[in-house]
C-alpha positions as CSV (number, residue, x, y, z in Angstrom):
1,X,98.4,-43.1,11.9
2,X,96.1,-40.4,12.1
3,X,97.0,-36.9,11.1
4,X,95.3,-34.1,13.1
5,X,93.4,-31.6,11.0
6,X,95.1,-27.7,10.8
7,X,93.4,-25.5,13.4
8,X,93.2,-22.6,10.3
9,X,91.3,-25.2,8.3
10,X,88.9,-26.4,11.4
11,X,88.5,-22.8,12.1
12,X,87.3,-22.0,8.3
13,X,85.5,-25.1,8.6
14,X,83.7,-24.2,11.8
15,X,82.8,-20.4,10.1
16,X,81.5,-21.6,7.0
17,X,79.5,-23.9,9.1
18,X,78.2,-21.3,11.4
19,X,77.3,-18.7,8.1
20,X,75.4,-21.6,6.3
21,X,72.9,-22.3,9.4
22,X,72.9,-18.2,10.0
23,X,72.1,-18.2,6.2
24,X,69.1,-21.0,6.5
25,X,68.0,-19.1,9.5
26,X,67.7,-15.7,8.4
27,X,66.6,-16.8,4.9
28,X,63.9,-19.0,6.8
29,X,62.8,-15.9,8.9
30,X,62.7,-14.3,5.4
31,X,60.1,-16.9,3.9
32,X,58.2,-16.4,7.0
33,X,58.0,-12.9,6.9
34,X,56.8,-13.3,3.4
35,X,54.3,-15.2,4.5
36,X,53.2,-12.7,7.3
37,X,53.5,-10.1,5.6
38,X,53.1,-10.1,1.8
39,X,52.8,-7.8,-0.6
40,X,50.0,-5.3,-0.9
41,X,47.5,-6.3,-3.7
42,X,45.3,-4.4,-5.9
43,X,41.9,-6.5,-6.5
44,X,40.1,-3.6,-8.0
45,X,39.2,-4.3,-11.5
46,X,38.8,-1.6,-14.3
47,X,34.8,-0.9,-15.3
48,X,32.8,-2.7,-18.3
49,X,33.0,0.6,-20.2
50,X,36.8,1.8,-19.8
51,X,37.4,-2.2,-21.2
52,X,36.9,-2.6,-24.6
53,X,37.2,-0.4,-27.4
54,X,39.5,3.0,-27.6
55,X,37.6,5.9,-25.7
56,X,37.4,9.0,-27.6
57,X,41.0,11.2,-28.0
58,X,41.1,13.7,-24.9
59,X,42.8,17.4,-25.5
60,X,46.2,17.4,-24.1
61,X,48.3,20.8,-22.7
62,X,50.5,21.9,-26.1
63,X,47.3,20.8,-28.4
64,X,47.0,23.3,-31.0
65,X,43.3,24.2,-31.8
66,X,41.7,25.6,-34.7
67,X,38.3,27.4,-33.5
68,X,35.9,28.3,-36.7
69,X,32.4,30.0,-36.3
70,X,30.1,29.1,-39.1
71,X,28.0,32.4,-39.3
72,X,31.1,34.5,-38.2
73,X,34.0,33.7,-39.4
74,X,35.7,37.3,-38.2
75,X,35.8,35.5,-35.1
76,X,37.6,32.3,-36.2
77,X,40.6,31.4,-34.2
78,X,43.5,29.3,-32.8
79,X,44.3,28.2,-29.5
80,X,47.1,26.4,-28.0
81,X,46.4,24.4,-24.6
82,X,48.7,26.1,-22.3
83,X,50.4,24.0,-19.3
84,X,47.7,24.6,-16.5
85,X,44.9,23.0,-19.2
86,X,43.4,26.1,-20.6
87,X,43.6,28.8,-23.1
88,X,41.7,32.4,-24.3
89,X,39.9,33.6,-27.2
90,X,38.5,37.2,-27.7
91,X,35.3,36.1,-26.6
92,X,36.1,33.6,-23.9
93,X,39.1,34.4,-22.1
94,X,39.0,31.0,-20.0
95,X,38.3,28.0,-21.5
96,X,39.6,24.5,-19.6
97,X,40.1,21.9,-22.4
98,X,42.7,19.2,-21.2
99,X,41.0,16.4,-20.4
100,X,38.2,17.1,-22.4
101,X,37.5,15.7,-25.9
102,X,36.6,17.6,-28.5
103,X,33.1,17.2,-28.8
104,X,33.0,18.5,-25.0
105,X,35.1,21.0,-25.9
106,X,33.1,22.3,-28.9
107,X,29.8,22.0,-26.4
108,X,31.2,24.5,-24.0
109,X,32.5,27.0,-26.6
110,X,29.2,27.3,-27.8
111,X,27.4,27.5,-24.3
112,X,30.0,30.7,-23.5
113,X,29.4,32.3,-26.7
114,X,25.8,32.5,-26.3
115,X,26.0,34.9,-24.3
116,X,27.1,37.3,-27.4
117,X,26.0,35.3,-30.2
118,X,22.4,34.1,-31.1
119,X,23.8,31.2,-32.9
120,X,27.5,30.8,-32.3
121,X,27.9,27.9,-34.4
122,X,31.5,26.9,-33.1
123,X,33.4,24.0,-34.7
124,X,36.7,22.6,-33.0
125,X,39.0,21.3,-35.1
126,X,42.7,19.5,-33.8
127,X,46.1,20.9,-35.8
128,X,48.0,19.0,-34.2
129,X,48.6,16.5,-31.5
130,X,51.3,16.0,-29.0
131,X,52.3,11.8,-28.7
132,X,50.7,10.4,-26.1
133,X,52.6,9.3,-22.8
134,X,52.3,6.1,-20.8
135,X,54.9,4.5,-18.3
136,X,55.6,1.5,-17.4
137,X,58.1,0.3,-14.3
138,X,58.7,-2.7,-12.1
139,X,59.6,-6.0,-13.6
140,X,60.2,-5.3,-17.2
141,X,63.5,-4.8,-19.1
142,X,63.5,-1.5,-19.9
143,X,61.1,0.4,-17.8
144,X,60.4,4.1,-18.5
145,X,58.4,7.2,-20.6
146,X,57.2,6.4,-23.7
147,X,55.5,7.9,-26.4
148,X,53.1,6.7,-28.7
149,X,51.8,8.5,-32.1
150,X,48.3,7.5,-33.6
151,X,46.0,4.8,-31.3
152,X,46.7,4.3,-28.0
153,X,48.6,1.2,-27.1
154,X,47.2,-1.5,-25.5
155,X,48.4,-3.8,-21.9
156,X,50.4,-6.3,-24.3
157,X,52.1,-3.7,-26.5
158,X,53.1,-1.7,-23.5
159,X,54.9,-3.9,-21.8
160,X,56.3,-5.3,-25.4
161,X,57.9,-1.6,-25.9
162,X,59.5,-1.7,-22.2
163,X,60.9,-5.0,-23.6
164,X,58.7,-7.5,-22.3
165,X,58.6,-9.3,-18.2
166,X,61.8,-10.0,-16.1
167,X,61.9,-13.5,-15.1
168,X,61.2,-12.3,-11.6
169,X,57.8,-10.5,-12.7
170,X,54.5,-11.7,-11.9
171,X,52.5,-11.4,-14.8
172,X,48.8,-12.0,-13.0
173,X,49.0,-8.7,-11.2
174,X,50.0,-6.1,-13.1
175,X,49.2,-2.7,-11.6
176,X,47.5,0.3,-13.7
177,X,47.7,3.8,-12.8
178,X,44.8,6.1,-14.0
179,X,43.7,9.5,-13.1
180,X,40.2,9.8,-13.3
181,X,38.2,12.8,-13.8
182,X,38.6,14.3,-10.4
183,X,42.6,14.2,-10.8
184,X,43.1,11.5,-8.5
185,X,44.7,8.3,-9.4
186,X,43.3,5.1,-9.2
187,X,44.8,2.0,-9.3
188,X,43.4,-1.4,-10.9
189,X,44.4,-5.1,-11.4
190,X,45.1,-6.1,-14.8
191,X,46.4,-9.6,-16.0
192,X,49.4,-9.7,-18.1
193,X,49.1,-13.8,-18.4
194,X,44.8,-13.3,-18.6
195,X,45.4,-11.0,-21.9
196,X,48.6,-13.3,-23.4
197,X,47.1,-16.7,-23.0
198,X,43.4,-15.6,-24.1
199,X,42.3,-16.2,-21.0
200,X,40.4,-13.6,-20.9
201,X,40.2,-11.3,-24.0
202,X,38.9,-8.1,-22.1
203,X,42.3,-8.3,-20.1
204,X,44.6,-6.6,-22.9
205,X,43.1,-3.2,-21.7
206,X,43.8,0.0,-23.8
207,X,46.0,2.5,-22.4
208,X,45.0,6.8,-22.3
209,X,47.3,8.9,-21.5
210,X,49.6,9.1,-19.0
211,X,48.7,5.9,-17.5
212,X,51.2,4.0,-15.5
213,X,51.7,0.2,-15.5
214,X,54.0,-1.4,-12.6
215,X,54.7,-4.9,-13.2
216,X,55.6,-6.7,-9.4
217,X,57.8,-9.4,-8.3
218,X,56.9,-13.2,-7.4
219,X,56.9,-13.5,-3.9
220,X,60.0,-16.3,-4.7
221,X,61.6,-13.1,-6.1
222,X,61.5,-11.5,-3.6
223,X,62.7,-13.9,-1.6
224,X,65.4,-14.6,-3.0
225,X,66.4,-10.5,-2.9
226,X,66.1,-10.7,0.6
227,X,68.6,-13.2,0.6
228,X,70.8,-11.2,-1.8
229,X,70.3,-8.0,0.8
230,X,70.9,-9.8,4.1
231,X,73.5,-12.4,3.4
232,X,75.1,-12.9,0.4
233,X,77.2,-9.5,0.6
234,X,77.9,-10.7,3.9
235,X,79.3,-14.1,3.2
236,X,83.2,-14.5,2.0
237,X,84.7,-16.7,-0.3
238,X,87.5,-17.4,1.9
239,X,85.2,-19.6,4.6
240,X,84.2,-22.1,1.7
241,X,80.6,-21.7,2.1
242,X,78.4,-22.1,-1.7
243,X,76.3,-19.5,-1.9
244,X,75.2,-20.1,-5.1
245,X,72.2,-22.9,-3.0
């Protein structure tokens, strides 16, 4: 004899049904739409000279300065880089230094002073130096600010101090964030996998300041968060569908 199934059961049966092909469908449309549309890439690669070794340390605002003359040391000095990049001496009541290093600096202290000294003679020498900031977001475990005292850190050890890749990250397009010396940023392609595998040893680039790393997502990553955002939440427990495909 055969028993007729519950209508509550066929109806839960018949839901679950219907949310798994919606599901399929609208994670289908999702793989397509990756595929139409994928993320934006950067293919630009960082120049030969900005490569290899550490480039030369460039002044900072909060710097503290110590400004000596050789043949007049009435005039000697200190200086603190104020937050808009400069600061004043008796002589030269606008100097720009962030950004500079100090053997710039020291060039342009003595072309102003010319103009009141014969032989100005002007040394620069650093106090003291603020840490040096980097940041680092996207796929890593603990993105954020960092500071760094001494040399610069390098692609690997940044992303080691923001506790290394998410599972999710893709590790052959990392994204770096430099401001050149216009002030505008420019962004380069740098390989995370390149510089860990040896690859390619010029791809563990070092860091100046205030450059910003961004570590994306696999395109299966973010697949799968478009699933997370368009269906999961939407799909009860009650109906008996496994979401966990």
């Amino acid at each position: 004899m055969m028993t007729a199934t519950p209508p509550r059961s066929r109806n839960r049966f018949s839901l679950g049904v219907a949310f798994g092909a919606l599901s399929i469908g609208v994670l289908a449309i999702g793989l397509a739409a990756c595929a139409w549309q994928p993320l934006p890439t950067v293919d630009r690669k960082l120049p030969p000279e900005e490569v290899g070794a550490p480039v030369a340390y460039r002044l900072q605002v909060g710097d503290q300065l110590d400004i000596r003359f050789r043949h007049n040391p009435e005039l000697d000095d200190t200086a603190t880089v104020q937050p808009d990049g400069r600061f004043q001496l008796r002589l030269a009541p606008d100097v720009a230094a962030s950004g500079l290093t100090l053997a710039e600096l020291t060039h342009e202290l003595n072309d102003q002073y010319r103009a009141e000294l014969v032989d100005p003679g002007v040394t620069v020498i650093l106090r003291t130096a603020l840490p040096l900031r980097f940041y680092v977001g996207g796929e890593v475990n603990n993105p954020g600010e960092f500071l760094v005292l001494g040399p610069p850190l390098t692609l690997v050890q940044a992303i080691a101090r923001a506790g290394g890749l998410k599972n999710s990250a893709n590790p052959q397009q990392v994204v770096l964030a430099r401001r050149g010396s216009s002030g505008k940023p420019q962004l380069y392609s740098v390989s995370y996998s390149d510089a860990t595998t040896g690859a390619d040893a010029d791809a563990d680039v070092v860091l100046h300041p205030y450059d910003a790393l961004f570590v994306p997502r696999t395109s299966v990553a973010n697949v799968y968060l478009f699933y997370e955002q368009t269906i999961q939440q939407f799909l009860p427990e009650s109906f008996g569908f496994n979401k966990n495909f």
